[in-house]
N, C-alpha and C positions, 0 to 999 in steps of 0.2 A: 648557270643552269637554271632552269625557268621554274619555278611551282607555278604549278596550275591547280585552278578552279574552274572545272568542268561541272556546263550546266546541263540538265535532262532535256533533252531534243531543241540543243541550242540552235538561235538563230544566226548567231552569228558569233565573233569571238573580239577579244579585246587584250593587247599586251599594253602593261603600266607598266611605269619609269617613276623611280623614287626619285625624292627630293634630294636637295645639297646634304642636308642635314640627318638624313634619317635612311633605314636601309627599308629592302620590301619586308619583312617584320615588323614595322611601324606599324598603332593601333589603325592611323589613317588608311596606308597601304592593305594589310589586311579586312578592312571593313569596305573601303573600295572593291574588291578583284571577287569577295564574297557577297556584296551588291551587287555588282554587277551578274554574278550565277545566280544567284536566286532571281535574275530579271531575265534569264533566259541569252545572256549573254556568258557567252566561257571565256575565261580569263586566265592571266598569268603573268607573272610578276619576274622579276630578277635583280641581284645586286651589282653595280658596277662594279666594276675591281679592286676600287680605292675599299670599297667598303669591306668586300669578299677578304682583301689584306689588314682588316682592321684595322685602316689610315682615315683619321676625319678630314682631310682634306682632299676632295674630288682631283682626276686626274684631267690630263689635259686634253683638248677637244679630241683631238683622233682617237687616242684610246677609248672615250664613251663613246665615239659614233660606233669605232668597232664592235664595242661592246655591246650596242644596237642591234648592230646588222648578227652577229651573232642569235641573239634574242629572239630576234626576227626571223633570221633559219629556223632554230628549234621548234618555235612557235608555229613555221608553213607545216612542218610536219606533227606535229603534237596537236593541229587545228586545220587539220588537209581536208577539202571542198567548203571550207566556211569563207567567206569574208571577213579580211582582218583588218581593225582598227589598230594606231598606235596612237599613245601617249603617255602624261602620266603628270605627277605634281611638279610643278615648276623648274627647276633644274633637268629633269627626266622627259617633261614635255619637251622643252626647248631643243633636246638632245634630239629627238626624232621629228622635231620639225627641220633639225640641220638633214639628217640622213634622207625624211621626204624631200627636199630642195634638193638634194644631189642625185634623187633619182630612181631611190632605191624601190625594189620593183615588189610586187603582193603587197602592197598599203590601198588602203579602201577608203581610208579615213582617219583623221587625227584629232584626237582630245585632248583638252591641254586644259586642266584645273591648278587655275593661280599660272597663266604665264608670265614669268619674270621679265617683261619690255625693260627695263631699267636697275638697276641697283638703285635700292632707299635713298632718296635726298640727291639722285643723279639724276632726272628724266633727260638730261641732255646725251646720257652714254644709253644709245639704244640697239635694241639686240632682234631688231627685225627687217636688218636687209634683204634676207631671204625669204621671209615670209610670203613676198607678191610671185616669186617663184613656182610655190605649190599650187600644184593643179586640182590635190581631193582637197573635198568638203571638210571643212578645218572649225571645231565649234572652242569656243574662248567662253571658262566658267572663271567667270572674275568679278570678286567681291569689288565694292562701291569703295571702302576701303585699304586697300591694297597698297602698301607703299612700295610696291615692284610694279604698280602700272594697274590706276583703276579702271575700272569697267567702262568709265568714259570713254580714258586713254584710247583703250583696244576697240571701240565703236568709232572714234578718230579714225584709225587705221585702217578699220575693216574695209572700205571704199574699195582701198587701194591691194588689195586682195582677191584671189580669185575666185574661192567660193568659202567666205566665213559667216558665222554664224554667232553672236555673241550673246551670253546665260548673264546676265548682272544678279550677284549675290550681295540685294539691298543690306546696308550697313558691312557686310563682310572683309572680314581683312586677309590676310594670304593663306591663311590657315580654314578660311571659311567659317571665322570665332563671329559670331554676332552681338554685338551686347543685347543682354537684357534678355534673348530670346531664345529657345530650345536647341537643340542641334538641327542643322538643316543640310547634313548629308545626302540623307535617302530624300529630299528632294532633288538634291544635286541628281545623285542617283539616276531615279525616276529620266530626268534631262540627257544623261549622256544613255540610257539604255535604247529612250526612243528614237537619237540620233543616229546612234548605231546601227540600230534594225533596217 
Protein backbone atom coordinates (compact mmCIF):
# COMPACT_ATOMS: atom_id res chain seq x y z
CA UNK A 1 0.00 0.00 0.00
CA UNK A 2 1.61 3.19 -1.18
CA UNK A 3 1.63 6.61 1.19
CA UNK A 4 1.63 9.30 -0.64
CA UNK A 5 2.91 12.91 -0.65
CA UNK A 6 0.91 14.86 -2.70
CA UNK A 7 2.08 18.13 -4.10
CA UNK A 8 -0.05 21.53 -4.77
CA UNK A 9 -0.55 21.57 -8.70
CA UNK A 10 2.10 18.92 -9.23
CA UNK A 11 4.07 18.66 -12.13
CA UNK A 12 4.52 15.57 -12.19
CA UNK A 13 4.91 12.51 -9.72
CA UNK A 14 7.52 10.27 -8.33
CA UNK A 15 7.34 6.40 -6.61
CA UNK A 16 10.50 5.57 -4.32
CA UNK A 17 11.70 2.16 -3.45
CA UNK A 18 13.38 1.59 -0.05
CA UNK A 19 16.76 0.42 0.60
CA UNK A 20 17.87 -3.42 1.65
CA UNK A 21 18.02 -2.05 5.13
CA UNK A 22 15.38 0.28 5.90
CA UNK A 23 11.50 0.37 5.18
CA UNK A 24 9.68 3.71 3.55
CA UNK A 25 9.64 5.07 7.27
CA UNK A 26 13.18 5.58 7.26
CA UNK A 27 14.21 9.42 8.15
CA UNK A 28 16.03 9.21 4.45
CA UNK A 29 12.73 7.80 2.87
CA UNK A 30 10.49 10.26 4.51
CA UNK A 31 12.58 13.40 3.90
CA UNK A 32 13.05 12.14 0.18
CA UNK A 33 9.01 11.75 -0.95
CA UNK A 34 8.59 15.18 1.34
CA UNK A 35 11.28 16.93 -0.88
CA UNK A 36 10.37 15.91 -3.49
CA UNK A 37 6.39 17.64 -2.67
CA UNK A 38 7.49 20.65 -1.50
CA UNK A 39 9.46 20.74 -5.19
CA UNK A 40 6.20 20.29 -6.82
CA UNK A 41 6.69 16.89 -7.53
CA UNK A 42 3.95 14.19 -5.78
CA UNK A 43 5.32 11.21 -4.42
CA UNK A 44 4.84 7.87 -2.75
CA UNK A 45 6.60 5.43 -1.24
CA UNK A 46 5.84 1.70 -0.08
CA UNK A 47 7.25 -1.43 1.80
CA UNK A 48 8.35 -4.57 0.05
CA UNK A 49 6.86 -7.53 1.77
CA UNK A 50 9.90 -8.79 3.61
CA UNK A 51 9.53 -5.56 5.34
CA UNK A 52 5.54 -5.36 5.47
CA UNK A 53 6.32 -9.27 7.40
CA UNK A 54 8.76 -7.78 9.65
CA UNK A 55 11.61 -10.02 8.01
CA UNK A 56 15.27 -8.07 7.70
CA UNK A 57 16.11 -10.10 5.01
CA UNK A 58 14.59 -8.90 1.43
CA UNK A 59 12.81 -11.44 -0.66
CA UNK A 60 13.76 -12.87 -3.79
CA UNK A 61 13.76 -10.96 -7.21
CA UNK A 62 10.15 -11.85 -8.45
CA UNK A 63 8.45 -11.01 -5.33
CA UNK A 64 10.14 -7.25 -5.26
CA UNK A 65 9.48 -6.80 -8.90
CA UNK A 66 5.98 -7.94 -8.19
CA UNK A 67 5.97 -5.95 -5.52
CA UNK A 68 6.82 -2.98 -8.00
CA UNK A 69 4.60 -3.57 -10.58
CA UNK A 70 2.05 -3.60 -7.72
CA UNK A 71 3.28 -0.02 -6.65
CA UNK A 72 3.24 1.09 -9.93
CA UNK A 73 -0.62 0.14 -10.33
CA UNK A 74 -1.56 2.10 -7.23
CA UNK A 75 0.56 4.80 -8.12
CA UNK A 76 -1.24 5.18 -12.18
CA UNK A 77 -4.27 5.71 -10.27
CA UNK A 78 -3.46 7.70 -7.04
CA UNK A 79 -1.22 9.98 -9.88
CA UNK A 80 -3.70 9.56 -13.13
CA UNK A 81 -2.57 12.37 -16.05
CA UNK A 82 0.81 13.09 -14.39
CA UNK A 83 3.92 11.57 -15.62
CA UNK A 84 5.47 9.01 -13.38
CA UNK A 85 9.06 8.58 -12.46
CA UNK A 86 10.42 5.42 -10.57
CA UNK A 87 13.02 4.68 -8.33
CA UNK A 88 14.46 4.82 -5.06
CA UNK A 89 17.57 4.13 -2.71
CA UNK A 90 19.66 1.40 -3.80
CA UNK A 91 18.14 -1.99 -3.40
CA UNK A 92 14.63 -0.30 -4.35
CA UNK A 93 16.29 1.47 -7.40
CA UNK A 94 17.78 -1.55 -8.67
CA UNK A 95 14.35 -3.35 -8.32
CA UNK A 96 12.61 -0.94 -10.77
CA UNK A 97 15.39 -0.79 -13.10
CA UNK A 98 14.81 -4.70 -13.27
CA UNK A 99 10.79 -4.02 -13.87
CA UNK A 100 11.83 -0.89 -16.46
CA UNK A 101 14.16 -3.53 -18.47
CA UNK A 102 11.20 -6.09 -18.78
CA UNK A 103 8.97 -3.45 -19.96
CA UNK A 104 6.77 -2.40 -17.61
CA UNK A 105 4.57 0.23 -19.17
CA UNK A 106 3.56 4.15 -17.54
CA UNK A 107 7.34 4.62 -16.51
CA UNK A 108 8.57 8.18 -17.73
CA UNK A 109 11.76 7.90 -16.01
CA UNK A 110 14.08 6.45 -13.32
CA UNK A 111 16.07 7.59 -10.24
CA UNK A 112 18.19 5.64 -8.62
CA UNK A 113 20.09 7.42 -5.38
CA UNK A 114 23.25 5.14 -4.48
CA UNK A 115 22.77 2.43 -7.26
CA UNK A 116 24.24 -0.73 -5.97
CA UNK A 117 26.60 -1.81 -9.48
CA UNK A 118 28.51 -4.23 -7.03
CA UNK A 119 28.52 -5.68 -3.50
CA UNK A 120 31.38 -3.88 -1.27
CA UNK A 121 34.85 -5.36 -1.97
CA UNK A 122 33.15 -7.15 -5.21
CA UNK A 123 33.29 -4.72 -8.31
CA UNK A 124 33.73 -7.90 -10.37
CA UNK A 125 29.83 -9.23 -9.38
CA UNK A 126 27.94 -6.74 -11.43
CA UNK A 127 24.26 -5.92 -11.46
CA UNK A 128 23.91 -4.05 -14.71
CA UNK A 129 23.17 -6.28 -17.58
CA UNK A 130 20.07 -4.84 -17.95
CA UNK A 131 20.73 -1.60 -17.61
CA UNK A 132 21.51 -0.93 -21.63
CA UNK A 133 17.95 -2.29 -22.09
CA UNK A 134 16.07 0.77 -20.67
CA UNK A 135 14.88 3.02 -23.05
CA UNK A 136 13.61 6.23 -20.23
CA UNK A 137 15.91 8.69 -19.25
CA UNK A 138 17.64 7.01 -16.20
CA UNK A 139 19.79 9.82 -13.84
CA UNK A 140 22.58 7.92 -11.44
CA UNK A 141 22.93 10.06 -7.94
CA UNK A 142 26.16 8.41 -6.77
CA UNK A 143 28.44 9.55 -4.09
CA UNK A 144 32.41 9.60 -5.19
CA UNK A 145 32.54 7.29 -2.30
CA UNK A 146 30.42 4.62 -2.72
CA UNK A 147 31.52 1.14 -1.94
CA UNK A 148 28.54 -0.27 -4.19
CA UNK A 149 29.93 1.37 -7.21
CA UNK A 150 31.35 5.03 -7.27
CA UNK A 151 30.37 7.77 -9.35
CA UNK A 152 33.20 7.10 -11.64
CA UNK A 153 32.14 3.37 -11.86
CA UNK A 154 28.41 4.49 -13.26
CA UNK A 155 30.17 7.37 -15.69
CA UNK A 156 32.21 4.03 -16.96
CA UNK A 157 28.95 2.61 -17.91
CA UNK A 158 26.89 5.29 -18.85
CA UNK A 159 28.27 5.08 -22.70
CA UNK A 160 26.83 1.97 -22.91
CA UNK A 161 23.23 3.12 -21.97
CA UNK A 162 20.51 4.65 -23.46
CA UNK A 163 19.65 7.74 -22.15
CA UNK A 164 21.73 8.16 -18.61
CA UNK A 165 22.50 10.91 -16.85
CA UNK A 166 25.00 10.88 -13.89
CA UNK A 167 24.73 13.35 -10.27
CA UNK A 168 28.35 12.74 -8.64
CA UNK A 169 27.97 13.37 -4.80
CA UNK A 170 31.79 14.72 -4.29
CA UNK A 171 33.15 12.85 -1.29
CA UNK A 172 29.65 10.87 -0.71
CA UNK A 173 29.29 7.53 0.28
CA UNK A 174 26.09 5.27 -0.29
CA UNK A 175 24.16 6.98 2.35
CA UNK A 176 25.17 10.40 0.78
CA UNK A 177 27.26 11.04 4.45
CA UNK A 178 30.08 13.55 3.42
CA UNK A 179 32.75 14.09 5.71
CA UNK A 180 33.26 17.15 7.26
CA UNK A 181 30.44 18.86 5.39
CA UNK A 182 26.44 19.74 5.99
CA UNK A 183 23.90 17.54 4.80
CA UNK A 184 23.53 17.61 1.05
CA UNK A 185 20.06 16.02 0.61
CA UNK A 186 18.05 18.87 -0.57
CA UNK A 187 20.79 19.45 -3.02
CA UNK A 188 20.27 16.03 -4.14
CA UNK A 189 16.85 16.93 -4.05
CA UNK A 190 16.90 20.10 -6.05
CA UNK A 191 18.74 17.41 -9.00
CA UNK A 192 16.23 14.64 -9.11
CA UNK A 193 13.06 17.47 -8.88
CA UNK A 194 14.53 19.17 -12.18
CA UNK A 195 15.11 15.76 -13.75
CA UNK A 196 11.78 14.97 -13.35
CA UNK A 197 9.85 17.82 -14.49
Amino acid sequence: MLTLYPASSPKAAIVLAHGAGAGQASPFMVRAAKGMASRGISAATFDFLYVTLGRSVPDRAPILEQTWRDALEEARQSFAGLRIAIGGKSMGGRISSQIAAQGVEGVAALVFLGYPLHPPGKPQQRRDAHLPSIAQPMLFVQGTRDPFGTADEILELAPRLQRATVHAVAGGDHSFKVPGKKDVLEEILDVVASFVQ
